[in-house]
C-alpha positions in Angstrom: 111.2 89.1 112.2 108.5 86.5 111.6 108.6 85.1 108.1 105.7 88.1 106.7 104.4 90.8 108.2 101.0 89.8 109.1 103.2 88.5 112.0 102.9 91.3 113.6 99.4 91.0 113.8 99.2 87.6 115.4 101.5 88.5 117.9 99.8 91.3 119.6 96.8 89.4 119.1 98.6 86.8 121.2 100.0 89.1 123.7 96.8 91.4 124.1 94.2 90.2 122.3 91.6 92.7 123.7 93.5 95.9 122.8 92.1 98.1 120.0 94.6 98.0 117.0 92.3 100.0 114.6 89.2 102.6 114.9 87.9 103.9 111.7 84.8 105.8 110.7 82.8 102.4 110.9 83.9 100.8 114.2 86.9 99.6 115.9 88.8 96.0 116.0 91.0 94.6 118.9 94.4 93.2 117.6 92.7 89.9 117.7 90.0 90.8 115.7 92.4 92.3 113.3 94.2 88.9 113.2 90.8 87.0 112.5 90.1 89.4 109.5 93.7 89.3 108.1 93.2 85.4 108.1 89.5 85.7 106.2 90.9 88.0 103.8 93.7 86.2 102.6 91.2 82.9 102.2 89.4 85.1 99.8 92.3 86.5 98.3 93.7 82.6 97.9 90.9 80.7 97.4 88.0 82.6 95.8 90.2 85.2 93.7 93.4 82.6 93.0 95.9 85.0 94.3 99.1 84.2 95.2 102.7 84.9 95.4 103.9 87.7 93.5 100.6 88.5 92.2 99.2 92.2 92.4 96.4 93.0 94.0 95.7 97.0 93.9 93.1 99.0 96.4 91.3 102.1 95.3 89.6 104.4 97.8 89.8 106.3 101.1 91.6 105.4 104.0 89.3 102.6 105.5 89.5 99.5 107.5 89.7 97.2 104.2 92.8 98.7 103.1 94.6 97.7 106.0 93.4 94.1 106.3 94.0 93.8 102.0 97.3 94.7 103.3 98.6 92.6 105.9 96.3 89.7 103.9 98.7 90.3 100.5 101.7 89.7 102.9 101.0 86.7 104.3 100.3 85.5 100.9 103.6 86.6 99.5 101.2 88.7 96.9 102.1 92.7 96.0 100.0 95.0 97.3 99.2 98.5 94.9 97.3 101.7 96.4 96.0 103.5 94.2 96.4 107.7 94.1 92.5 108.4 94.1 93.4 111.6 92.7 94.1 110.3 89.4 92.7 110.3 86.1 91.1 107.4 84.6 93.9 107.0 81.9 96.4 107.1 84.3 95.2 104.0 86.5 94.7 102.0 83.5 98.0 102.6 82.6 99.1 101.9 86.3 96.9 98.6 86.2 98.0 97.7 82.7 102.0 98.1 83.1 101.7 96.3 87.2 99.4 93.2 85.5 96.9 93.2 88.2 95.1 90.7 89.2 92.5 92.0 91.0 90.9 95.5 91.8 89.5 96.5 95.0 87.5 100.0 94.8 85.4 101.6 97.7 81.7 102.5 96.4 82.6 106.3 95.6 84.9 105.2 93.0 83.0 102.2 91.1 81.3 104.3 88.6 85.2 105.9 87.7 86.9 102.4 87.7 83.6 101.1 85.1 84.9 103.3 83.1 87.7 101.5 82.3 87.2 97.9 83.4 86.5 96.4 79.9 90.0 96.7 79.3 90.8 94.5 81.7 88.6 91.0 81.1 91.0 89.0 83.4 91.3 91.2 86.4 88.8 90.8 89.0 87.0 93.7 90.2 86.0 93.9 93.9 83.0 96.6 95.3 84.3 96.7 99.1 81.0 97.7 100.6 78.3 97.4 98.1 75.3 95.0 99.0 74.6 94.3 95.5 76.3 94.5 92.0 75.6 97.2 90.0 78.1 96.5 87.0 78.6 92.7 87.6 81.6 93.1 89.7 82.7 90.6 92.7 81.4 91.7 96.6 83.7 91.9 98.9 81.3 90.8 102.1 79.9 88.0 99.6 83.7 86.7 98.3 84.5 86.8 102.6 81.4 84.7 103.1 82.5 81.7 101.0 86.2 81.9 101.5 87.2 78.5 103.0 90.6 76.3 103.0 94.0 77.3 103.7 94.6 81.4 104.6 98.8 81.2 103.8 101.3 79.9 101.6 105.2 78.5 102.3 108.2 80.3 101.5 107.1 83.9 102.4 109.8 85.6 104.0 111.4 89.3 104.1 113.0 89.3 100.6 109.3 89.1 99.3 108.8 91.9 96.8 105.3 93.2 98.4 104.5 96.9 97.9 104.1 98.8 94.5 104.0 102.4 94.3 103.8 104.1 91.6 105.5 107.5 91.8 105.7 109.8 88.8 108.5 110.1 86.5 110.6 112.8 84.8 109.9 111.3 81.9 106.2 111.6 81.9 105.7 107.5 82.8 105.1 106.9 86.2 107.3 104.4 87.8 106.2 101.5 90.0 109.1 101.2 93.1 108.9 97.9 95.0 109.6 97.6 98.5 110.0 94.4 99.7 108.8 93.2 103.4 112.1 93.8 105.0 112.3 97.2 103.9 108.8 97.5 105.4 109.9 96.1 108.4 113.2 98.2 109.1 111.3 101.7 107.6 109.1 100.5 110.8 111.9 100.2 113.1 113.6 103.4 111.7 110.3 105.1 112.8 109.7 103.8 115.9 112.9 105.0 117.1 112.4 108.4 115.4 109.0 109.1 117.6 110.3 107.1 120.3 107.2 105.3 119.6 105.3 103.0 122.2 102.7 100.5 123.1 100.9 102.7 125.0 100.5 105.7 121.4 97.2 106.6 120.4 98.3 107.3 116.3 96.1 109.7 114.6 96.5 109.0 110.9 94.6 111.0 108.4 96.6 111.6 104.8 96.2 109.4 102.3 97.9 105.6 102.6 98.2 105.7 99.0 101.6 107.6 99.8 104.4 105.7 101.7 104.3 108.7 104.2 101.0 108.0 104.8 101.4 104.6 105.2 104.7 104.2 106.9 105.8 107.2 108.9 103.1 106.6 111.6 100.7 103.8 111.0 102.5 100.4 109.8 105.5 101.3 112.9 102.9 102.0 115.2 101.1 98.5 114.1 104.7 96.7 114.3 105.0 97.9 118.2 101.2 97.3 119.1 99.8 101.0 119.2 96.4 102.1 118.5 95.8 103.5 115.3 92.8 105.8 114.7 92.5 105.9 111.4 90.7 109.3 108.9 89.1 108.3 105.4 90.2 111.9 104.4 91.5 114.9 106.5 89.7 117.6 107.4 90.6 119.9 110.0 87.9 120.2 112.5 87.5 116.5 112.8 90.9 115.7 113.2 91.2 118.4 116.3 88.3 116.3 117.6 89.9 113.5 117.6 92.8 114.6 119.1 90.8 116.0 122.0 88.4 112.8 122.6 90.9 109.8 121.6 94.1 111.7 123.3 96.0 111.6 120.7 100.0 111.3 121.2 101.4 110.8 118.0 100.2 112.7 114.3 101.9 113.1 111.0 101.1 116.3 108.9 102.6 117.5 105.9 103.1 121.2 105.5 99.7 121.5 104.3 97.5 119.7 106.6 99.8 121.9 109.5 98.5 125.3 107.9 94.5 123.8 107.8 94.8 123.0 111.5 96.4 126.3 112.7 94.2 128.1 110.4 90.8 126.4 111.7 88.8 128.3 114.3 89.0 125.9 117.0 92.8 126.0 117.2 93.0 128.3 119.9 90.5 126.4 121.9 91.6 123.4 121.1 93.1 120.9 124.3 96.3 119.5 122.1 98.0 118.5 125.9 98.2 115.1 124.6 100.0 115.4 121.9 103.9 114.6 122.4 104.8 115.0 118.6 104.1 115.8 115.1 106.2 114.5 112.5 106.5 116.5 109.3 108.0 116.0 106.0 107.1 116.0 102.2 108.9 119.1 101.1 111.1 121.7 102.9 109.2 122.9 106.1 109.8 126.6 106.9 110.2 127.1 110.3 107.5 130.1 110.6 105.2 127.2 109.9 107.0 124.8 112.7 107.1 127.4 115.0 103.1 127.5 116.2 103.3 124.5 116.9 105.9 124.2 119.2 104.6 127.1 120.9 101.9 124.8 121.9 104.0 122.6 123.2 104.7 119.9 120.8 107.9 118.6 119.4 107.9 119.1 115.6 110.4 116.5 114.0 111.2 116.8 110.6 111.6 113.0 108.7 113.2 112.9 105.2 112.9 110.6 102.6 110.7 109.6 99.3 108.4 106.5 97.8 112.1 104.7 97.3 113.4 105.1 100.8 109.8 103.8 102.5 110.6 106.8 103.5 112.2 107.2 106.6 115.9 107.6 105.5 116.7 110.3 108.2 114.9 111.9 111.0 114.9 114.6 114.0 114.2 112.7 117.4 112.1 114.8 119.6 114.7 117.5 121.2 116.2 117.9 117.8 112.8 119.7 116.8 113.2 121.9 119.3 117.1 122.5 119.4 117.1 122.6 115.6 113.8 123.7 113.4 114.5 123.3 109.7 116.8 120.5 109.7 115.9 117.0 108.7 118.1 115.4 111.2 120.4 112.7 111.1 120.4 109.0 109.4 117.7 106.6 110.5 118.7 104.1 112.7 119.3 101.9 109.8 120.1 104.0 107.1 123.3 105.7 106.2 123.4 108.8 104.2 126.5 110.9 102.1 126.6 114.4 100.8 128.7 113.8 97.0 129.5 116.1 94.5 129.1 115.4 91.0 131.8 113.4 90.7 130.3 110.7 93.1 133.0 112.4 95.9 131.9 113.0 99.9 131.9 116.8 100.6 132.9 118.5 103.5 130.5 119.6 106.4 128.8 122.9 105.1 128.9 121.9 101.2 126.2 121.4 99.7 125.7 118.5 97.5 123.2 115.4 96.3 121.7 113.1 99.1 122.4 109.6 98.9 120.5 107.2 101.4 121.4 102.9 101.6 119.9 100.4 104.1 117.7 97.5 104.3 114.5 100.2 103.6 115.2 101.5 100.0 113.3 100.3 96.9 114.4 96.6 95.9 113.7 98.4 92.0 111.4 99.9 89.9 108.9 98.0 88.2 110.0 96.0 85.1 112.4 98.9 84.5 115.9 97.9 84.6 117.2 101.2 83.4 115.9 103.3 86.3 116.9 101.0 89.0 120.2 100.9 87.5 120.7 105.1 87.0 118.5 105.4 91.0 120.8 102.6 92.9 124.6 102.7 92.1 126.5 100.5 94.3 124.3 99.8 96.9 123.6 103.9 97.1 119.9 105.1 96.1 120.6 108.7 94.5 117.4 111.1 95.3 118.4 114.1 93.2 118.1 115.8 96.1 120.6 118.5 97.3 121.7 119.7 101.0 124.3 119.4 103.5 125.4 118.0 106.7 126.5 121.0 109.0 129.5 120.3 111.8 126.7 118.2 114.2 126.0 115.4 112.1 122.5 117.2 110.8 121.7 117.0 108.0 119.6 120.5 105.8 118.1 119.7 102.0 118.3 123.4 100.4 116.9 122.2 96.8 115.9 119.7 94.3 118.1 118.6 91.2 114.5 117.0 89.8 112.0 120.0 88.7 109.7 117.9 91.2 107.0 120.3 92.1 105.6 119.4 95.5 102.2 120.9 95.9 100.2 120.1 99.3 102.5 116.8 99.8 101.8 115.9 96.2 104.1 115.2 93.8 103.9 116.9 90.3 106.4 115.8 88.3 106.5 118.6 85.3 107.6 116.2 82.5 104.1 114.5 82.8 102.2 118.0 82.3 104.2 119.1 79.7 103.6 115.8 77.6 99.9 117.0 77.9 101.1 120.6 77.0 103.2 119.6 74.0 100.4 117.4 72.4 98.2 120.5 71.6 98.2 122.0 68.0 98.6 125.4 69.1 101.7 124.9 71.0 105.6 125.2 69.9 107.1 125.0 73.7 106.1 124.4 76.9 107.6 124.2 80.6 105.9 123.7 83.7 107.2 125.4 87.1 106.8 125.8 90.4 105.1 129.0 91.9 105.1 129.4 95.7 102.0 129.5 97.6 101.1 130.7 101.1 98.4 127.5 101.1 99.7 124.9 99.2 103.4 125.3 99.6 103.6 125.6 96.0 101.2 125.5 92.9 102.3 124.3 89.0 102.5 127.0 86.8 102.5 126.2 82.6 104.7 128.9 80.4 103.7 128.3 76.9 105.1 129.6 73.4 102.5 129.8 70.8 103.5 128.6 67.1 102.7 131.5 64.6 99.2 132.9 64.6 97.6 130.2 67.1 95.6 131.1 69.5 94.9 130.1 72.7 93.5 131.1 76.4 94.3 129.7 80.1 90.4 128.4 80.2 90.9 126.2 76.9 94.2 124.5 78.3 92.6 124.0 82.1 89.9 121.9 80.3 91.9 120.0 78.1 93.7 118.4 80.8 90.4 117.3 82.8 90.3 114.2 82.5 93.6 113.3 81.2 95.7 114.1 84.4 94.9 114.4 88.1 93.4 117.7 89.1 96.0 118.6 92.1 97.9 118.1 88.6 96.8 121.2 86.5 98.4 124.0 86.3 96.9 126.8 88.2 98.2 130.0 86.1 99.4 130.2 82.4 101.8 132.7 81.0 102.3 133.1 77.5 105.7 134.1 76.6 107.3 135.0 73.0 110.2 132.8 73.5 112.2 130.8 76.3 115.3 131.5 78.0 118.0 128.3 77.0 121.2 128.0 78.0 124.0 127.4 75.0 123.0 123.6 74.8 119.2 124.7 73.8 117.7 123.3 77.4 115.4 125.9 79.0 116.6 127.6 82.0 114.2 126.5 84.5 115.4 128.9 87.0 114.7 132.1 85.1 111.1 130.7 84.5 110.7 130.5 87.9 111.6 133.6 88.5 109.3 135.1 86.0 106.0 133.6 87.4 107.3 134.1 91.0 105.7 137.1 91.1 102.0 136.1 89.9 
């Protein structure tokens, strides 16, 4: 590969300069364009902001054009590049922007008043207004910062062991944890996914869900970049525009978590809707019933399942195109360059048909977690990332996840880790215990569900502990039904049993 990834750029823009690479709510730019703003951008980054290798340069906003050419930019520097969820509180992207050191902050306009809010604790990070004309709150402007950058626009000794993305993902322990992907893993997820949507030159990529998640990111958009597609690229998803799209661009290639898949078949213009061009949709996130595959291969389309998570980049193992429709509801087999075991817990292979934790290595897993030794050491054992996930590989090689050894609850392809709701939970006066669950949903896949004990004669009611958490956690976050409950099931060690609490709020 060339020494960073905003090689990638450069050669297409060598090879077909005049091809769009990127249309987006304000425009379009040919891959040579693309190259000409990668190279600005890093001149700023370099020489008007004084990044440069290693340092951490974090984005905050929608899916836009800037993201993209702040990405490819950090690379060639040899910097680290850190979405942000916009979903989050504002405590929890200080913290994210305290514990990664920053150095600067780049925020669309919809989110400057929210990232004011917490600027003054940060006198030494620079923060950048992406599209505003002039400062309201002092900050840096982006178009101004472009204007002046001159000199240099990349630095030696930037090659694929680079640590370059930082992801926070939440924890079990109620910290999220940053995982760093360096630009080789980048590269191989890329060539993992091309081969899993037998992806071309010639694709028209519709990407819509957030790039703040790897899936986002690197399922469709950064493989489709690495083989010279077009990309048209969604701030946000919504339904009708995204069948639009579809229609007028000729779409051939979409990702949709579980989700976005029930807002498109549930929109009125479904039906009507010419999806002809469409060759494949690639799905993932959680476990995908196939009563919600199944529509859409009635139209036609192959469905492909890809596995994986924020440490794997995430394309660890994948249907190809006839799998989807010779196997719904399996995740497939190992990427091209992954490899993948089914242990028991001793650490032993199982058998076909037993089920047992996936383990995923190859040049695409996290590098570690972010200044925490600890978790890299208990996530990678001897080259192996562990994903406290459990399934099986049946007698073809396929492999089928049938649950989670985390308590992740995975809400509308978000992550909601329950250890982060319950440290809310447990730091009210009124309450002696508290669990968060999963509850399934027709909509959402699944919705967080808080049980709470009471201590003697407190009081409490589900509207005082909804608006406790605003502003403390995310809203996707809350908990969307509380159930009060004398005492908890435990098991003879004390822990709760999970399982049973499940069952309880199962039924509404």
């Amino acid at each position: 590969m060339s020494d960073d990834l905003s090689g990638w750029i450069e050669t297409h823009a060598g090879f077909t300069p005049d091809k769009v690479a990127l249309k987006h709510a304000r425009g379009e730019e040919t891959y040579a364009e693309f190259a000409d703003r990668v190279r600005t951008y890093a001149r700023m980054l370099k020489h008007r902001l004084g990044v440069g290798r290693g340092d951490r340069i974090a984005y905050l906003g929608p899916n836009t054009a800037e993201y993209l050419f702040l990405f490819f930019a950090a690379a060639r520097l040899g910097a680290m590049f850190l979405p942000l969820n916009w979903r989050l509180a504002a405590a929890e992207h200080a913290y994210i922007l305290r514990d990664s050191g920053a150095k600067a902050v780049f925020c669309d306009d919809e989110y400057l008043d929210h990232a004011e809010g917490f600027r003054i604790d940060f006198p030494d990070t620079a923060f950048v207004d992406c599209r505003g004309a002039a400062s309201r709150f002092g900050w840096h402007l982006l178009d101004e910062e472009l204007s002046l950058a001159e000199g240099d626009d990349h630095n030696p000794h930037v090659n694929a062991d680079a640590p370059f993305l930082l992801v926070y993902t939440s924890g079990t322990t109620g910290r999220p944890k940053g995982a760093v992907l360096t630009q080789e893993a980048i590269h191989y997820n890329a060539l993992n996914c091309v081969h899993a949507a037998d992806m071309r030159s010639d694709d028209k990529i519709l990407v819509s869900i957030p790039l703040f998640h790897v899936g986002g990111l690197n399922i469709m958009l950064t493989p489709g970049l690495y083989c010279g597609a077009s990309i048209v690229l969604h701030e946000r998803f919504d339904p009708g525009d995204a069948l639009r799209s579809i229609e007028e661009d000729r779409i051939t290639l979409i990702i949709a978590v579980p989700a976005v898949m029930q807002a498109l078949r549930g929109h009125p213009g479904w039906e009507s809707a010419d999806l002809s061009s469409l060759r494949q949709m690639t799905t993932g996130s959680t476990i995908v019933p196939v009563a919600m595959i199944q529509p859409f291969l009635d139209r036609g389309m192959a469905v492909c399942q890809l596995y994986g998570s924020t440490e794997t980049a995430p394309g660890a193992i994948y249907q190809l195109a006839a799998d989807g429709y010779r196997k719904p509801g399996s995740i497939g087999k190992p990427a091209l360059h992954c490899d993948a075991r089914i242990v028991d817990a001793d650490g032993a292979d199982v058998a076909p048909g037993e089920s047992g934790e996936i383990l995923i290595r190859g040049k695409s897993i996290l590098y570690e977690y972010w200044g925490n030794e600890e978790a890299t050491r208990e996530a990678i054992r001897d080259g192996w990332f562990h994903t406290g996930d459990v399934g099986y590989r049946d007698e073809d090689g396929d492999y089928w996840v049938n649950d989670r050894l985390k308590d992740v609850i995975i809400s509308g392809g978000e992550n909601i880790y329950p250890a982060e709701v319950e440290q809310v939970l447990y730091g009210m006066d009124e309450v002696e215990d508290a669990s968060v669950v999963g509850r399934p949903d027709e909509k959402w896949g699944e919705v967080p569900v808080a049980v709470i004990a009471l201590r003697d004669g407190a009081a409490l009611d589900k509207e005082t502990v909804a608006g406790r958490l605003d502003g403390v956690l995310a809203r996707f976050k809350h908990p969307k039904d509380v159930v009060f409950v004398d005492e908890f099931p435990r098991n003879a060690m004390g822990k709760i049993l999970k399982y049973e609490l499940r069952g309880l709020v199962a039924g509404g």
